[in-house]
C-alpha positions as CSV (number, residue, x, y, z in Angstrom):
1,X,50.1,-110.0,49.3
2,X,53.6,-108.5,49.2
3,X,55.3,-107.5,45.8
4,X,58.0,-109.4,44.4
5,X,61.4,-108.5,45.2
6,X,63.5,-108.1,41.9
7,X,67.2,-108.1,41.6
8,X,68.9,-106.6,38.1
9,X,72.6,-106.3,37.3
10,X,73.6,-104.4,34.7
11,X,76.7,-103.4,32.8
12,X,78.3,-99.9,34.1
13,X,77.5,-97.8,36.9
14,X,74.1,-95.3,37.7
15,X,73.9,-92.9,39.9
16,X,71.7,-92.7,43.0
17,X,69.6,-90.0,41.8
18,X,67.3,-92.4,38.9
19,X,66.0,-94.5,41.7
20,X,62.5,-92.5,41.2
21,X,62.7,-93.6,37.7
22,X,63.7,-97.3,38.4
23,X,60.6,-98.0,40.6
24,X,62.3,-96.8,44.0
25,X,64.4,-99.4,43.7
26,X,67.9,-99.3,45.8
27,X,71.1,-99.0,43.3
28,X,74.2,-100.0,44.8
29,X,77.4,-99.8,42.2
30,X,79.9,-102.5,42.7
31,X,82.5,-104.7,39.8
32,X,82.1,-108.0,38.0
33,X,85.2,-110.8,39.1
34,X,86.9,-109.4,36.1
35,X,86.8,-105.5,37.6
36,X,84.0,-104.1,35.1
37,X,81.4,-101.3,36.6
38,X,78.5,-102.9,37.8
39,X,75.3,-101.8,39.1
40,X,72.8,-103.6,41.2
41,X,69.0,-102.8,41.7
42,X,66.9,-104.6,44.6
43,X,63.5,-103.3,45.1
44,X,59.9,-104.2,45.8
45,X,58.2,-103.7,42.2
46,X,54.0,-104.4,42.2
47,X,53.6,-106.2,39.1
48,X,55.2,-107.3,35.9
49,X,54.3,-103.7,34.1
50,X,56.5,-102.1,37.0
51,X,59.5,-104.2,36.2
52,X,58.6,-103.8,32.6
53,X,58.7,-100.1,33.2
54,X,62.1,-100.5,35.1
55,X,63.7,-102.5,32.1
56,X,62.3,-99.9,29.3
57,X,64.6,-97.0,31.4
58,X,67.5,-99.5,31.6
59,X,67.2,-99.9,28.2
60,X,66.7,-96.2,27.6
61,X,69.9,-95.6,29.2
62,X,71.6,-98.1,26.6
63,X,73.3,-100.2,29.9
64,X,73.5,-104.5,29.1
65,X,71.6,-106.5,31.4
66,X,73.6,-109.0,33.3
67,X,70.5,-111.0,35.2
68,X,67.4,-110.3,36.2
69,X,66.0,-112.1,39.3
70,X,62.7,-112.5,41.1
71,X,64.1,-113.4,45.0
């Protein structure tokens, strides 16, 4: 069976180098329709722990969620 993809936006922007920390997940940076920083995570996580994990470094890094989406 194939893990889930996810997909979380989040207020601000990341850099490239905390995909190790964020489950190997790819961060692309990009801005809401009213021109705010935005950054968006896609990635293959293995289980809900994994994307728990992701979202206790998100919140570590004090950045809003915007969505988060199992495709």
């Amino acid at each position: 069976m194939t893990p889930p993809i996810y997909r979380i936006r989040l207020t601000g922007h990341i850099d490239d180098s905390l995909s190790g920390q964020l489950g190997g997940m790819v961060i692309t940076r990009a801005f809401t329709s009213d021109s705010r920083p935005m950054t968006i995570l896609v990635g293959h996580l293995s289980d809900q722990a994994a994307l728990s994990e992701v979202l206790n470094e998100l919140y570590e890094l004090h950045l809003p969620l915007l969505t988060v989406e199992s495709l």
